[in-house]
N, C-alpha and C positions, 0 to 999 in steps of 0.2 A: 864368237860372241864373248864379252869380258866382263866381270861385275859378278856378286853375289847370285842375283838373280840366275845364274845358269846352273847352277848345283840345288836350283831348289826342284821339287818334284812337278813334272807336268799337269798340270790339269788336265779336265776333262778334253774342252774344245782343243785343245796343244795335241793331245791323242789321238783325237778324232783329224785332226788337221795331215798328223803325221801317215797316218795308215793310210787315210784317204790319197796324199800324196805318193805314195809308194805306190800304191794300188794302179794311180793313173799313170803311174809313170813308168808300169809293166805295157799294162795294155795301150798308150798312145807311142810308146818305144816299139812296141810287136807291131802295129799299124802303121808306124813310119819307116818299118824295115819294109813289110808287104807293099806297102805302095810303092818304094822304092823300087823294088823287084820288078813289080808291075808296069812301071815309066807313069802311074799317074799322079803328074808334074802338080798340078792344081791343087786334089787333096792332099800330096804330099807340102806344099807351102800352106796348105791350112792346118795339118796336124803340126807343121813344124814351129808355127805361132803359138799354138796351142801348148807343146814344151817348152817355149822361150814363157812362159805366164808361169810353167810350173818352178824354171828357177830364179824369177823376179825378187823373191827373199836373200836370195844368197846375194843376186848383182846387186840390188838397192844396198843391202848391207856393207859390203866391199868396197863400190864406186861412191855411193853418196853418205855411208854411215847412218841408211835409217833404216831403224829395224820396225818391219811390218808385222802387226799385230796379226792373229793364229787365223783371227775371226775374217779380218780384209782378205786375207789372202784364199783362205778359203772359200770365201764366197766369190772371189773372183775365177777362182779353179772351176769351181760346179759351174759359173754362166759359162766360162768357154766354153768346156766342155759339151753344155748342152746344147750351147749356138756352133759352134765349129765343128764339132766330131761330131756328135748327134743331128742335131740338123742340118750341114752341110755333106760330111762324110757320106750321114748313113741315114741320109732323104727324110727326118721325121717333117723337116718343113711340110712336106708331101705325103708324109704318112698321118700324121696329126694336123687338125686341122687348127685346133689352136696355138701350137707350138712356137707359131711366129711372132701371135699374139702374146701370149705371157711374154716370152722374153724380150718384147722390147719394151714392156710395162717393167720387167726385172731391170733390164737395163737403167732407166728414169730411174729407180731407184736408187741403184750401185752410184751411177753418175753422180745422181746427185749428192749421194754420202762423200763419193768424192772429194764434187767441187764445194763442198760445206766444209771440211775436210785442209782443204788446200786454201780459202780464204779463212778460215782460224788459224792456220798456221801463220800466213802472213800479218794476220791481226794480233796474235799475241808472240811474235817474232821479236829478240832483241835486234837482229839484222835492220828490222826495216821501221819506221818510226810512222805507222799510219792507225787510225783507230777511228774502226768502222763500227756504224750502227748492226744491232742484230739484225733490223729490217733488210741494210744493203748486203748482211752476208747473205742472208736466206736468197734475195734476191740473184745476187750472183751463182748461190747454188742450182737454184732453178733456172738459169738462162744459160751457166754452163753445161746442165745435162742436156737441156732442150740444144744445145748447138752439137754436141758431140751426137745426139740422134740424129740432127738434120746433115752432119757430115758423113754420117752410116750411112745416110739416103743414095746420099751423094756418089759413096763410094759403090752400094749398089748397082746405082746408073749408069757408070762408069765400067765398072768390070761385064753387067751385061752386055753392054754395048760395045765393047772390046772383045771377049772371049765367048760372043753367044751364047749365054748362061742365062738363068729366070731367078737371080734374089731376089725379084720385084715380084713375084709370084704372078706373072700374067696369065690371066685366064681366057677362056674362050667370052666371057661374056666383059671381059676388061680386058685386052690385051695390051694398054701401053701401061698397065702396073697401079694406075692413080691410085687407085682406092685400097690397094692393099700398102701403097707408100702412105697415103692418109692417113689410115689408120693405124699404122708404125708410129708416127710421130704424136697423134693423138696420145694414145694410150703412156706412149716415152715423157711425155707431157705431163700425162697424169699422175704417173709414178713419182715424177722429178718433182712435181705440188706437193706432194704427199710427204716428202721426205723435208722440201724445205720448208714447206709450216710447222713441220713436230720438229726441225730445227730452232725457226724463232722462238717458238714456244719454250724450247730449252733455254734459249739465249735469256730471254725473257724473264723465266718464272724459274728456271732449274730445276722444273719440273722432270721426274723421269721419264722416259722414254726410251724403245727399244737397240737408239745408238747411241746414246749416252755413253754406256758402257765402252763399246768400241772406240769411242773417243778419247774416255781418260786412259785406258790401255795404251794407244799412242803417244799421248803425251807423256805417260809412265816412262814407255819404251824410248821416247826422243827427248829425254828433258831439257837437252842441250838448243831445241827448237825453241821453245816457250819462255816468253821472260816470267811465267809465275806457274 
């Protein structure tokens, strides 16, 4: 990294980002060795996902020159985490019964920060000359979380039907998955609402709200995106 900014003192969340990352990066390294040992191929390609998220700052930085805020990246660490190593690894799908629930409500969420996220940039880009209402970003933010959910669906259909696995959590009294696919995309739905109306509302009133902050970080961090 280059600029003033790298000599000044980390914040809080920058601290918390840092140790957190060390932290997972012992324990999903010591679990990518064990499975390796072990030949199990499966959770070894899900913990090995799980380390390509934790060096997503360095590659975005390097390949594309954008430096990602302490806050995205972390929050994106803790859902794999909890969706991949914890829930897939080390069975909480099946041990907790909500487990599946929150995180794909968490999901809707992140998604949608996103794709709120990725249509501001395009909207206040010198690159690109388009200029969109608040209503159509929110909009986009909400239909691209909801499609990145229903491509999760997808992808769980797929792999259980390929590698006889249960991501669709089929039960004895559901066994082709419906209802617990329903309720993934409900809840991912709901989250994604959530996030794109306290979007408009920002766009709107600039009023605060809880990613505002994460936002102008961003553009702090990429001024070179933003024409203002």
């Amino acid at each position: 990294m280059t600029g003033n900014t790298d000599h000044k003192k980390p914040d809080r969340i920058t601290r918390v980002h840092l140790w957190v990352g060390r932290i997972l990066l012992i324990v999903v390294g010591l679990e990518w060795i064990y499975l390796l040992t072990e030949s199990q191929w499966l959770s070894l390609f899900v913990v090995s996902l799980l380390l390509i998220v934790l060096f997503i700052p360095i590659i975005f930085r390097k390949r594309l020159q954008v430096d990602i805020p302490a806050e995205f990246h972390l929050t994106a660490v803790i859902f794999t985490f909890a969706a991949l190593y914890l829930g897939e690894v080390q069975h909480f799908y099946q041990r907790v019964w909500w487990w599946d629930i929150g995180l794909h409500a968490s999901a809707g969420l992140i998604m949608g920060i996103f794709g709120f996220l990725l249509i501001y940039i395009l909207n206040e880009s010198k690159r690109i000359d388009i200029h969109l209402t608040s209503g159509f970003i929110a909009l986009f933010a909400f239909t691209f979380a909801v499609s990145i959910g229903t491509i999760w669906e997808i992808l769980e259909f797929t792999i259980d039907h390929t590698f006889e696995l249960n991501m669709q959590k089929q039960m004895m009294d559901d066994p082709s998955g419906l209802t617990d696919t329903m309720w993934d995309m409900i809840v991912n739905a709901g989250g994604a609402f959530i996030i794109s109306m306290s979007g408009w509302m920002y766009l709107k009133s600039a009023k605060n709200y809880f990613v505002r902050e994460w936002i102008k970080k961003f553009i702090e961090k990429n001024p070179r995106l933003f024409s203002r």
